[in-house]
C-alpha angles and dihedrals in degrees: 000000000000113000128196126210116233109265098221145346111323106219112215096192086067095057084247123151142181124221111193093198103023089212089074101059094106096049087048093065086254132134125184088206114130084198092233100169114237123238135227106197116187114218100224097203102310086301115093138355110237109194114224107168098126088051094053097039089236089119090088118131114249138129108258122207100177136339119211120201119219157137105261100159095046090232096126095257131121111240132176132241104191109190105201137160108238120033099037133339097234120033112194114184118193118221094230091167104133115276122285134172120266145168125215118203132214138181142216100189108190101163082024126048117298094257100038090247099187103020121132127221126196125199127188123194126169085349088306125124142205128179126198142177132230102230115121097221113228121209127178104307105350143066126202123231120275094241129114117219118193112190107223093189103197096354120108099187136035110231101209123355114194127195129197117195129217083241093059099260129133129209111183114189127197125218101355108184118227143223097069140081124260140201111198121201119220082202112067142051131295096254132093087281084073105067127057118206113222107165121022117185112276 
């Protein structure tokens, strides 16, 4: 409710402008937006970034407060939601790369946390090996599942998955078959007992 007098002479020349309530910019006709076009870069196999903004339509001007990455479609692709100010409130952008095969993660922590936060899971496939942590990152406004997501490319099975819990504690699986989501519980035993499948590929 408060409202603030301008402090000096606004210049209009200058593009410059006074809201007396800020909460008022937008229904004063007013943006903040520098219009700063936003970028889409591809990772070509750890050895270059192509930008590819113009080909995915991400390049739009507005303003962007914060941008998740998951999977929306349950198709086992990464896709963007881009929450901006300008152009659009909400910007979901579909992954639409050609299939490959994936495995999400999930975790039932019981000596550790609840949702294994911190834990790290390896997985090897073809004698290659990614490592991820379980930490649902947080930007302004928004969280991103907890959920962890390994892209297996052209493998349909990993050949050992690893996961190190927050108490201390290692599971190590064998020949875990892709293409489906998976909850893993610190609780039980390394066997097949231990993992609930809760979303295999349509």
């Amino acid at each position: 409710m408060c409202k603030i007098e301008a402090p000096g002479k606004v210049d209009s020349e200058l593009r410059e402008f006074w809201v007396e309530d800020p909460w008022q910019i937008m229904a004063m006709g007013h943006n903040l937006s520098a219009y700063e076009r936003k970028r889409a870069f591809l990772n070509a196999r750890g050895k270059a970034l192509l930008e590819i903004s113009h080909l995915t339509g991400a390049d739009n001007d507005g303003d962007g407060r914060s941008v998740v990455a998951a999977d929306f479609f349950n198709t086992g692709r990464i896709d963007l939601i881009v929450r901006q100010v300008g152009g659009g409130s909400l910007m979901l952008y579909e992954n639409r790369f050609p299939q490959k095969h994936f495995l999400k993660v999930s975790l039932r922590g019981h000596t550790s946390n609840p949702q294994g936060v911190g834990a790290r899971i390896e997985a090897v496939t073809r004698g290659l090996r990614q490592t991820r942590e379980m930490y649902p990152y947080n930007t302004y406004r928004s969280q991103a599942p907890n959920i962890v997501h390994l892209g297996l490319g052209e493998s349909d099975t990993v050949e050992r998955l690893t996961i190190r819990w927050p108490s201390g504690k290692v599971q190590e699986f064998s020949d875990v078959k892709a293409d489906r989501h998976i909850v893993v519980d610190e609780e039980k035993e390394v066997s097949a007992a231990a993992i609930e499948t809760v979303m295999p590929r349509n």
